[in-house]
MARFI-321509 format. One record per residue (C-alpha): chain; y, z, x; residue number from 1. Coordinates in steps of 0.5 Angstrom, whole numbers. Layout:
N
SITE   chain       Y       Z       X     n
SITE       A       Y       Z       X   NUM
...
// end
This chain:
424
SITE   chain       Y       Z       X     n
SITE       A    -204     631      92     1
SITE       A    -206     638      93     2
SITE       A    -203     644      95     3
SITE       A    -207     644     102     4
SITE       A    -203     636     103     5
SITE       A    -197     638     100     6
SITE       A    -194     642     106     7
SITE       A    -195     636     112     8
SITE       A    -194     630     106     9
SITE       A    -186     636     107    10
SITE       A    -187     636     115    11
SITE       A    -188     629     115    12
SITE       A    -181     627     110    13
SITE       A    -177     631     115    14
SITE       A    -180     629     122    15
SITE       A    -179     621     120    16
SITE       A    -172     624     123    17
SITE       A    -175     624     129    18
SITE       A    -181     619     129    19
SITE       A    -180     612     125    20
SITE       A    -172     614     124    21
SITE       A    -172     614     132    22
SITE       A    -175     606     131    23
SITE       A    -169     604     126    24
SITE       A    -163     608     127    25
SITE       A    -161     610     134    26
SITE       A    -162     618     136    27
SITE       A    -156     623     135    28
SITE       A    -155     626     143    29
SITE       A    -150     632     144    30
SITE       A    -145     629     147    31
SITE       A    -145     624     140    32
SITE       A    -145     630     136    33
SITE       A    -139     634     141    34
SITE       A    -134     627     140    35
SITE       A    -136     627     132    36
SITE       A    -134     633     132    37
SITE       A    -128     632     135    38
SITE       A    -126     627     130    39
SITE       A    -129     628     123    40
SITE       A    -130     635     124    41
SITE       A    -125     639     117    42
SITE       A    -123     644     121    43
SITE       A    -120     639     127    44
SITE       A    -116     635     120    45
SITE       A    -114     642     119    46
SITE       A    -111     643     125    47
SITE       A    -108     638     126    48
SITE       A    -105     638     120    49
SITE       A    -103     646     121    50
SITE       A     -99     644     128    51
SITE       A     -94     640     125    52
SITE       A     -93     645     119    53
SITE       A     -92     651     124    54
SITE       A     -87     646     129    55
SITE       A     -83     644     123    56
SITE       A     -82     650     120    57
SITE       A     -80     653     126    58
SITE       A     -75     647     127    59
SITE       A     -72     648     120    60
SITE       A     -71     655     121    61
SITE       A     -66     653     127    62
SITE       A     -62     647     125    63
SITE       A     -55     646     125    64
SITE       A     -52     647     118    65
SITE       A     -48     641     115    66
SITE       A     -40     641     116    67
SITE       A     -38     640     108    68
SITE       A     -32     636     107    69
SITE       A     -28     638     101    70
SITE       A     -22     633      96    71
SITE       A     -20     637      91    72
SITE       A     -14     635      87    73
SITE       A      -9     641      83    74
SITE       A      -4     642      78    75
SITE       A      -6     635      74    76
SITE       A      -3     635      68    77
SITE       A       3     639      69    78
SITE       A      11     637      70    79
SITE       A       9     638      77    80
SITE       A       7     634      83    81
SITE       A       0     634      84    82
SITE       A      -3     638      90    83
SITE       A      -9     634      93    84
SITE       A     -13     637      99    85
SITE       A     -18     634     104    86
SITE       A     -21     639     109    87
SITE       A     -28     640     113    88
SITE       A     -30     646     114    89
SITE       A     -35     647     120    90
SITE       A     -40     653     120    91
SITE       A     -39     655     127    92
SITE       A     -46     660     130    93
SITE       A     -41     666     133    94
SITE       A     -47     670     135    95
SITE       A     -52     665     138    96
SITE       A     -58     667     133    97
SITE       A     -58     659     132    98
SITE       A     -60     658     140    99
SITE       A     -65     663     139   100
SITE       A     -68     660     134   101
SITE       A     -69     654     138   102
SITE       A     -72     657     143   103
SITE       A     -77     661     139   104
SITE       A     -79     654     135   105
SITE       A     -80     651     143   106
SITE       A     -85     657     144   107
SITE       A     -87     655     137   108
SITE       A     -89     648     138   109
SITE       A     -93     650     144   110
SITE       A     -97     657     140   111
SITE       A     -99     651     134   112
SITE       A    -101     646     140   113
SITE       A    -106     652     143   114
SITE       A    -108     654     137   115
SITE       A    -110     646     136   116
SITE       A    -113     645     141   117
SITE       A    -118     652     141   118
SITE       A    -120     649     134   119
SITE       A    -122     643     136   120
SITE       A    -125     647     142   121
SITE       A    -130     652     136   122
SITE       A    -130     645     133   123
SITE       A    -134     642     139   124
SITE       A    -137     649     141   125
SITE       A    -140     649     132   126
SITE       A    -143     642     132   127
SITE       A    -146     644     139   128
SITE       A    -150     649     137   129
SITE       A    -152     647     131   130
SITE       A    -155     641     135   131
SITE       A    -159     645     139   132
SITE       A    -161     650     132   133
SITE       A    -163     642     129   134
SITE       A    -167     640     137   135
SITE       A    -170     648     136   136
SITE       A    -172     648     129   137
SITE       A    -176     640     130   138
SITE       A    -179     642     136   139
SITE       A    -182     648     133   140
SITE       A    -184     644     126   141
SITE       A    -188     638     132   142
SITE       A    -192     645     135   143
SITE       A    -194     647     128   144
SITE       A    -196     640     127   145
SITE       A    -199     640     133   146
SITE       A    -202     647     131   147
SITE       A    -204     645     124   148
SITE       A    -208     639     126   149
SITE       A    -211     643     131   150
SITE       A    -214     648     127   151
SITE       A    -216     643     121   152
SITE       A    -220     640     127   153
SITE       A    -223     646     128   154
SITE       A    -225     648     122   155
SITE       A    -228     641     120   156
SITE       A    -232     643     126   157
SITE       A    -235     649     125   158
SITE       A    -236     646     117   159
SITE       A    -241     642     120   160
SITE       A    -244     646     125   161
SITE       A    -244     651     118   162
SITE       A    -247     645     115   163
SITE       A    -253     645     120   164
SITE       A    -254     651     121   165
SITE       A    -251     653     127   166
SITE       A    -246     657     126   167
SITE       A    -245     662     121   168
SITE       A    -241     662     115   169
SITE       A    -236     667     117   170
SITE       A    -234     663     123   171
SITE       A    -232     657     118   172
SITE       A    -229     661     113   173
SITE       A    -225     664     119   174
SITE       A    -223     657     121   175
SITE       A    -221     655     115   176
SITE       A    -216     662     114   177
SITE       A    -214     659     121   178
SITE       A    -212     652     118   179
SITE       A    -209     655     112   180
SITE       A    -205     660     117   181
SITE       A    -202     653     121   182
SITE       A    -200     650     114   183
SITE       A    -196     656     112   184
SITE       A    -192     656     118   185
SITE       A    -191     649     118   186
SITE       A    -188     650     111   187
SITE       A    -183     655     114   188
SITE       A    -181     650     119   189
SITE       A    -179     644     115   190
SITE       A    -176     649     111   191
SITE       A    -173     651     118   192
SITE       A    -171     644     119   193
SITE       A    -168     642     113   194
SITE       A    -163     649     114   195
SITE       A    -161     647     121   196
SITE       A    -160     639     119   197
SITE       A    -155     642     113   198
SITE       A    -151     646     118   199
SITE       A    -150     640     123   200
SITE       A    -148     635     119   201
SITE       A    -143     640     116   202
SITE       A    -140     641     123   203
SITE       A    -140     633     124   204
SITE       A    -137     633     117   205
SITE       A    -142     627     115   206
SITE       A    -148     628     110   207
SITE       A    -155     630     110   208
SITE       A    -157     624     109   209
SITE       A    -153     620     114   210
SITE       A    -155     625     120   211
SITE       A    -159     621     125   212
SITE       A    -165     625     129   213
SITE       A    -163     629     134   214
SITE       A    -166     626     141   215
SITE       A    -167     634     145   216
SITE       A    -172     632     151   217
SITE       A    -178     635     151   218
SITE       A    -180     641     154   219
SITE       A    -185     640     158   220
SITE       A    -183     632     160   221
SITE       A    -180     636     167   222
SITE       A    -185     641     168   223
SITE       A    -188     639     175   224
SITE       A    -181     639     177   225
SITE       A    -179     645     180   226
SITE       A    -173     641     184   227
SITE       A    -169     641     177   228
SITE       A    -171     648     175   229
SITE       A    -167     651     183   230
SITE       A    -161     645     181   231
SITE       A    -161     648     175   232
SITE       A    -161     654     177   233
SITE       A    -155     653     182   234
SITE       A    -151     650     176   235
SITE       A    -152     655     172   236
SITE       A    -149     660     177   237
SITE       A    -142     659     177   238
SITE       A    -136     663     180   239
SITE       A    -135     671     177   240
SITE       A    -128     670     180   241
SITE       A    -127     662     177   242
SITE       A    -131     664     170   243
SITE       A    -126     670     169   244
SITE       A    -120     667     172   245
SITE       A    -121     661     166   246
SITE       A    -122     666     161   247
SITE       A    -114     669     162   248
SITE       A    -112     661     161   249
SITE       A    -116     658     155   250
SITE       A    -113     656     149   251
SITE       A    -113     663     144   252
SITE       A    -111     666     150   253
SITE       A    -105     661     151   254
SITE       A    -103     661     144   255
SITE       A    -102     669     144   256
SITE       A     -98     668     150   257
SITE       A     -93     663     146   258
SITE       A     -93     668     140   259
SITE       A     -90     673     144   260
SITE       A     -85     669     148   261
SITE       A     -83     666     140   262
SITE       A     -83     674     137   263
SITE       A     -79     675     143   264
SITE       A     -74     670     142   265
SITE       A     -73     671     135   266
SITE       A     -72     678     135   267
SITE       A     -67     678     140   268
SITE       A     -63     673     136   269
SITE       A     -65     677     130   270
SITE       A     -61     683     134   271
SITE       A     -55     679     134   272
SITE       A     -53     676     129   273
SITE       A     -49     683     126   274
SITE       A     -45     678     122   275
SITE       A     -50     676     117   276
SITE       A     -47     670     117   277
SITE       A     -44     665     119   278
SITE       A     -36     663     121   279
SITE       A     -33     658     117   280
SITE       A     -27     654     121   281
SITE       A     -23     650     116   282
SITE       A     -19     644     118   283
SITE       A     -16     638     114   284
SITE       A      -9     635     111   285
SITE       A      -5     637     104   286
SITE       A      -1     633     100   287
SITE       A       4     638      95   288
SITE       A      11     636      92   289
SITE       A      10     630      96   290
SITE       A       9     632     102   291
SITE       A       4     632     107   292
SITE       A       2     639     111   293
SITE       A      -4     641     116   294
SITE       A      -9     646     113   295
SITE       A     -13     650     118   296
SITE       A     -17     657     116   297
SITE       A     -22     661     117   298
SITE       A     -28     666     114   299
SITE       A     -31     670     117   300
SITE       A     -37     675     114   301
SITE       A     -35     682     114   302
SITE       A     -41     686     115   303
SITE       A     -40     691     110   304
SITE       A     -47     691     106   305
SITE       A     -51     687     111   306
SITE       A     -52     688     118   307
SITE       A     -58     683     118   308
SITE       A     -62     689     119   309
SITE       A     -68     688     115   310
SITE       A     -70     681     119   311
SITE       A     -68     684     125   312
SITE       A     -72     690     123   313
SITE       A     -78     685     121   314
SITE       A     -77     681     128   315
SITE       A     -78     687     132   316
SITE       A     -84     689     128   317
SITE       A     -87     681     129   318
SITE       A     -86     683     137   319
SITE       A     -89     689     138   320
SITE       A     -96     685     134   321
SITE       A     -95     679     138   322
SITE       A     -95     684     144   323
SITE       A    -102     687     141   324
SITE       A    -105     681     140   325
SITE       A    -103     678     146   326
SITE       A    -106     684     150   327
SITE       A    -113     684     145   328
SITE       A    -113     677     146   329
SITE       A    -113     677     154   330
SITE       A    -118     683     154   331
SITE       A    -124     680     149   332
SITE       A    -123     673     153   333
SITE       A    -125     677     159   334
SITE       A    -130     681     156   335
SITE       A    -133     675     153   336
SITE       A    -133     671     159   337
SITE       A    -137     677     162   338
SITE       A    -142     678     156   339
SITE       A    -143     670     157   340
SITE       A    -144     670     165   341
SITE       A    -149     676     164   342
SITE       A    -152     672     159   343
SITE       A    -154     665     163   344
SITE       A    -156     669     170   345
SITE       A    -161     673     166   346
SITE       A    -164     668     162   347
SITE       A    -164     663     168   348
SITE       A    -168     668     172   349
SITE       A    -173     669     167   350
SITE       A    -176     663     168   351
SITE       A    -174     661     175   352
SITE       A    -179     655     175   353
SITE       A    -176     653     168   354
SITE       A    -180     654     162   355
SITE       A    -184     647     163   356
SITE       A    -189     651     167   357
SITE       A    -191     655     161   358
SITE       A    -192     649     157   359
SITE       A    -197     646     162   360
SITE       A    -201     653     163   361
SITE       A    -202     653     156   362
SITE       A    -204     646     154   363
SITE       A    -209     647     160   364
SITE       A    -212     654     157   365
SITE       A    -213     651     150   366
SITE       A    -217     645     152   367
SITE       A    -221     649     157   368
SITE       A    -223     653     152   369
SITE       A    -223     649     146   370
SITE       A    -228     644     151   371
SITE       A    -233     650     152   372
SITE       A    -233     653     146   373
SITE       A    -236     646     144   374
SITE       A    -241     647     149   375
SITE       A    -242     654     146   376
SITE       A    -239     657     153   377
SITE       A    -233     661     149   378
SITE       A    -234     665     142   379
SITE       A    -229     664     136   380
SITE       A    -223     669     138   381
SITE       A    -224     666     144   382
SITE       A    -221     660     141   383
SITE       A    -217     662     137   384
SITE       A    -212     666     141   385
SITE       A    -213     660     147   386
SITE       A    -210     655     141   387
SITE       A    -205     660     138   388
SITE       A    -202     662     145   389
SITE       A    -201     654     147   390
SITE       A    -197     654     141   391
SITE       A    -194     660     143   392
SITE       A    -193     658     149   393
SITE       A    -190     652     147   394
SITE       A    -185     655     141   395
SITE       A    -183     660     148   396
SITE       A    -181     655     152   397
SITE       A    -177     651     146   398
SITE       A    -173     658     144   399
SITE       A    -172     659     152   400
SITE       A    -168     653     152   401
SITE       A    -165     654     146   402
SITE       A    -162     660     148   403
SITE       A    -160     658     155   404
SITE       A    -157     652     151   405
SITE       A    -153     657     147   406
SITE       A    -152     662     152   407
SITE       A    -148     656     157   408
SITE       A    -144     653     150   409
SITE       A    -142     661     150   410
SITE       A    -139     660     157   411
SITE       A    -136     654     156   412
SITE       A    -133     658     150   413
SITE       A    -131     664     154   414
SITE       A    -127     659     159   415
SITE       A    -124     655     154   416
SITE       A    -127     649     157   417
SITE       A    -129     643     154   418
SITE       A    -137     644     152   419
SITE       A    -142     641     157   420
SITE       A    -147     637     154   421
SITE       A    -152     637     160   422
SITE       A    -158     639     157   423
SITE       A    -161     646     162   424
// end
């Protein structure tokens, strides 16, 4: 094989993806993508995994020490009587650290479920958007096809007319520079292609291998249908008031609220627990010289060397960071939230009648061109830019949903939302 076959023999490997693999194997949708995410992605089995860490830790931080029952028996091999004891000794939490301590490992089990849940939301929002790279990446490899083609027709063309004497020889070199042109960018989108499937099988948690095509509808499959770019249109006009209201409650923002009500409570028990330990009440039975007696006392920590002053000093500062981040955490979700809305009514204005309509007026112009350039009616640069503009019209439309795609899953990101998977 040349190297002038190489690159479309590449493309022609990759697009199986999206050609004859559709025939054999189902496609990959985006709702497919979002739910496979949820259950294989890595870094939702790590949250998981992660939640029952931090509540177990917080419940063995406040469980209740066990009573120790003591036998102990004296005065074994002395003339005397032995002395045999029997007594439980029950640790009694005078200062109430203990309640404070469960309540802080409640507020805890709650922080680990937030936080769950906001990583299974960037889990479903990752495999989202590496969907929509993967459906950009092959529909600019089918308009460098669609581009390399071209080109070779024209270049074959102008070699007959070369051939016979029609054309001069610098309009077929430049014909041939053209299509050499539209293989070396075909190349740079299989490469393209390849990076964008790696990415998305690696946010399923699958292979490269197993990863079906993605089934991305085609841009200009809607053109001359304007109704749907005004529905569009109004769906992606949410609220201001609603979009900010959400972002105030999504789950990074309630899993800060949870860490500072847990650093809260624990800095109060923290603060109480001046004895540095707890009170030891002793009760039980004692045999000695024959005769049986009650056996009551008590052990009290004297606060002489430890106050609990380091742990409540660590509480506290955990409290004044907590308070930090809960406050950077509710100020970035606002900002992001504004930042995502701007982004979504600025694109959909854009192109108001969707990016469809683009690439129906690009095709038109090509074959316009292309058919009188053949008739003799249109000059070589002529062509050339009609059948670069097609592609680029193509590519533009293709990018304009991509990013509105995107700028929607940034939305549904800045809300704490589930993602939606209605392609725009």
């Amino acid at each position: 094989m040349t190297w002038k076959g190489l690159f479309p023999a590449l493309a022609a490997t990759l697009m199986t993806a999206s050609t004859s693999l559709a025939a054999q194997a189902p496609t990959l949708s985006l709702t497919d993508a979002v739910a496979q995410a949820r259950r294989t992605s890595p870094l939702v089995l790590a949250a998981a995994s992660r939640r029952g860490v931090v509540a177990s830790r917080a419940r063995a931080e406040a469980v209740q020490p066990n009573p120790v029952l003591e036998w102990r028996r004296e005065n074994d091999g002395t003339p005397i009587l032995p002395d045999v004891f029997t007594t439980l000794a029950l640790p009694v939490d005078v200062t109430g650290r203990r309640i404070g301590l469960r309540m802080a490992a409640s507020a805890a089990a709650r922080r680990a479920e937030a936080e769950s849940l906001a990583v299974v939301r960037e889990a479903e929002y990752a495999a989202a958007r590496a969907w929509w790279r993967t459906a950009l990446a092959q529909g600019l490899l089918a308009v460098a096809q669609a581009q390399r083609e071209a080109m070779a027709g024209i270049a074959a063309f102008d070699s007959t007319r070369f051939a016979e004497g029609a054309v001069a020889e610098v309009v077929a070199l430049r014909t041939r520079v053209e299509a050499t042109r539209a293989r070396i960018a075909e190349a740079t989108a299989v490469g393209d292609l390849a990076r964008a499937r790696t990415e998305l099988a690696r946010a399923l948690g699958r292979s490269v291998d197993s990863l079906a095509p993605v089934d991305a509808p085609d841009v200009g499959a809607a053109a001359r249908a304007p109704a749907g770019a005004a529905d569009a249109r109004e769906w992606f006009a949410p609220d201001t008031t609603a979009v900010l209201a959400a972002a105030r409650e999504r789950p990074d923002v309630q899993a800060s609220r949870h860490a500072l009500l847990e650093a809260r409570r624990r800095a109060d028990a923290e603060r109480r627990y001046v004895l540095g330990g707890d009170v030891q009440l002793v009760g039980g039975l004692k045999r000695t010289q024959g005769l049986d007696a009650a056996v009551i006392s008590a052990f009290v920590p004297i606060p002489l060397f430890n106050r609990n002053a380091a742990n409540a000093g660590r509480a506290t500062g955990e409290l004044y960071l907590a308070q930090a981040e809960a406050r950077d955490a509710e100020t970035r979700a606002l900002a992001e939230a504004r930042a995502a809305l701007a982004s979504v009514q600025a694109l959909v204005a854009s192109a108001p009648d969707g990016a469809g309509a683009l690439v129906v007026a690009g095709n038109d112009v090509a074959a316009i061109t292309q058919a009188a350039y053949r008739e003799g009616a249109a000059s070589l640069l002529e062509l050339l830019e009609s059948q670069r503009a097609r592609a680029e019209a193509r590519a533009t439309a293709l990018r304009w949903r991509h990013d509105v795609a995107l700028a929607h899953i940034d939305l549904d990101r800045a809300t704490g939302r589930p993602v939606r998977t209605m392609a725009p």
